[in-house]
C-alpha positions as CSV (number, residue, x, y, z in Angstrom):
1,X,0.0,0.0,0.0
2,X,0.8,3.7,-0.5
3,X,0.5,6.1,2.0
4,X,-1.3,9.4,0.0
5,X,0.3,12.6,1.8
6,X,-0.1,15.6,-0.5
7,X,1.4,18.7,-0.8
8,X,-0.9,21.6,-0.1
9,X,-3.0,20.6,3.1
10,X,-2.4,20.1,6.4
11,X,-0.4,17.2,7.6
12,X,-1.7,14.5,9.6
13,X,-2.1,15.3,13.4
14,X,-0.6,12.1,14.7
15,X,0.7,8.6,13.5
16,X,-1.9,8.0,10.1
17,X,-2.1,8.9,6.9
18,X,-4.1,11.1,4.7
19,X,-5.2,8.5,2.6
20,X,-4.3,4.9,1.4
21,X,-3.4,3.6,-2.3
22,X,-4.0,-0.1,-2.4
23,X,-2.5,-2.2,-5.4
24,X,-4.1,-3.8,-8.1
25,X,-6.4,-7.3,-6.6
26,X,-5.8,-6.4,-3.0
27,X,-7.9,-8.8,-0.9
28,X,-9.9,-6.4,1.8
29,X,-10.3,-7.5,5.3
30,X,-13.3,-5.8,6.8
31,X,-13.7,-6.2,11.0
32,X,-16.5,-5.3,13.1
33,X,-15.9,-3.1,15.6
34,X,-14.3,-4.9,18.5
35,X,-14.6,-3.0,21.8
36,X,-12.7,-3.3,24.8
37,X,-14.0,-7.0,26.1
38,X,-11.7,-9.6,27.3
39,X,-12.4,-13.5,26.4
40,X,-13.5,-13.9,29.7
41,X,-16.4,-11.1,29.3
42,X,-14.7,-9.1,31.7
43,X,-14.2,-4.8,30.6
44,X,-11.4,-3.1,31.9
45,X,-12.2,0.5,33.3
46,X,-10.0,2.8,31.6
47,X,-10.3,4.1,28.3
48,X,-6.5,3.3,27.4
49,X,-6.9,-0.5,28.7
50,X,-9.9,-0.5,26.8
51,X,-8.1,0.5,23.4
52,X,-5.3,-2.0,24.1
53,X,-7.8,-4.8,24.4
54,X,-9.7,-3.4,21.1
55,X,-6.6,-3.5,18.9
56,X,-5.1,-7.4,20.9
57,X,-8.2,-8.7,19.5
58,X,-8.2,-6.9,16.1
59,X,-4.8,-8.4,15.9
60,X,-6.4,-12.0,16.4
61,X,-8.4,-11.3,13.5
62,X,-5.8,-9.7,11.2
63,X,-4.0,-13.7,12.1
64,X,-7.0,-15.4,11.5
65,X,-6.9,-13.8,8.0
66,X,-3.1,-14.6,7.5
67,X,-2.6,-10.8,7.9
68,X,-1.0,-8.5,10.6
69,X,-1.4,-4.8,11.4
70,X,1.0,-3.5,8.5
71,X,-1.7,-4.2,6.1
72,X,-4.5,-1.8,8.0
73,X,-5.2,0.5,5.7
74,X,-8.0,2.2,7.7
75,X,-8.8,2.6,11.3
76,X,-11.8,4.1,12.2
77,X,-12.2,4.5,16.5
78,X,-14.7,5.8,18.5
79,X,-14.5,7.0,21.7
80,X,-17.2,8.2,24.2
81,X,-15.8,11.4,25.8
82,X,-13.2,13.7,24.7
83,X,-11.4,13.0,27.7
84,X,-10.8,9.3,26.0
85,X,-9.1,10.8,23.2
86,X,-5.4,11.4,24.8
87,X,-5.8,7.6,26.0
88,X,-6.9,6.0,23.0
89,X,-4.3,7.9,20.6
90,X,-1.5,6.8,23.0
91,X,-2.6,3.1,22.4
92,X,-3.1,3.2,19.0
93,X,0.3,5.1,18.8
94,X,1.7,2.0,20.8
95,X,0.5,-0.1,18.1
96,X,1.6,1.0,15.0
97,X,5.3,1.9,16.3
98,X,6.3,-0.6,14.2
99,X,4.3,0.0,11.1
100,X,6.2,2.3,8.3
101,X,2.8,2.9,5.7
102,X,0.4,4.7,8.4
103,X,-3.0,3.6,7.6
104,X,-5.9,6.3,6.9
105,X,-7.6,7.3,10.5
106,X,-10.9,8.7,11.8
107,X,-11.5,9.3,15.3
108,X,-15.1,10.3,16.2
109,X,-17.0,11.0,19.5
110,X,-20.4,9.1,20.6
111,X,-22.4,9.2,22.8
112,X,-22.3,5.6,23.8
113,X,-22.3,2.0,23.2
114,X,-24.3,-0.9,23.9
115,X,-23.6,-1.1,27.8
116,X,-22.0,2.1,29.9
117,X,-18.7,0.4,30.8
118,X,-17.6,0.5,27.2
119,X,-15.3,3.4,26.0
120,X,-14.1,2.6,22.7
121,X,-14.8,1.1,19.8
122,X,-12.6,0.1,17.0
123,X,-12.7,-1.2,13.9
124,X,-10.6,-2.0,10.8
125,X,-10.1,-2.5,7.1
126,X,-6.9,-4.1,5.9
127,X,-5.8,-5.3,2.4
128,X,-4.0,-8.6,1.8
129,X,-1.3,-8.8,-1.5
130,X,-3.9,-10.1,-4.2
């Protein structure tokens, strides 16, 4: 994939890209939007633990489709305060240290989610070599 950055607009305010150029017969990976709920069904508190737990079990998805988080090409979070932002960015920054093409990012506040506990929401689309 390509990261898009052009000339002429504002860069990115943190680790993502603009926009995304897949290649010819990429094979999409779309997720649902995983929120912040252990195996065990239990929900940690905070909005950062929350994140982490989002993008561990995105990553067990990515496998399941033979893929891995350098071929996200979108991320699109939610959170439910704005106070949840700092903490989410710092654990999505956490997991794409490693990742050279930034995927494309939106970040959008709600005003909830199914039950109270839950924070954030995330969800992905990746591309796989065609």
């Amino acid at each position: 994939m390509t990261p898009l950055e052009p000339t002429g607009i504002a860069p990115p305010f943190a680790r993502y890209s603009h926009g995304v150029l897949l290649p010819q017969g990429a094979r999409l990976i779309a997720t649902s939007g995983q929120l912040g709920v252990a195996a065990d069904g239990t929900v940690p508190t905070g909005a950062k633990a929350q994140a982490q737990l989002c993008f561990a079990n995105l990553d067990a998805i990515l496998a399941a489709a033979g893929a891995d988080r350098t071929h996200v090409v979108r991320i699109n979070a939610f959170v439910t305060d704005r106070t949840h932002m700092a903490d989410y960015m710092a654990a999505r920054d956490d997991w794409l240290a490693d990742v050279t093409a930034l995927p494309a990012s939106t970040l959008m506040i709600v005003s909830g989610f199914t039950r109270p506990e839950f924070k954030v929401e995330i969800e992905l689309l990746a591309a796989l070599p065609g």
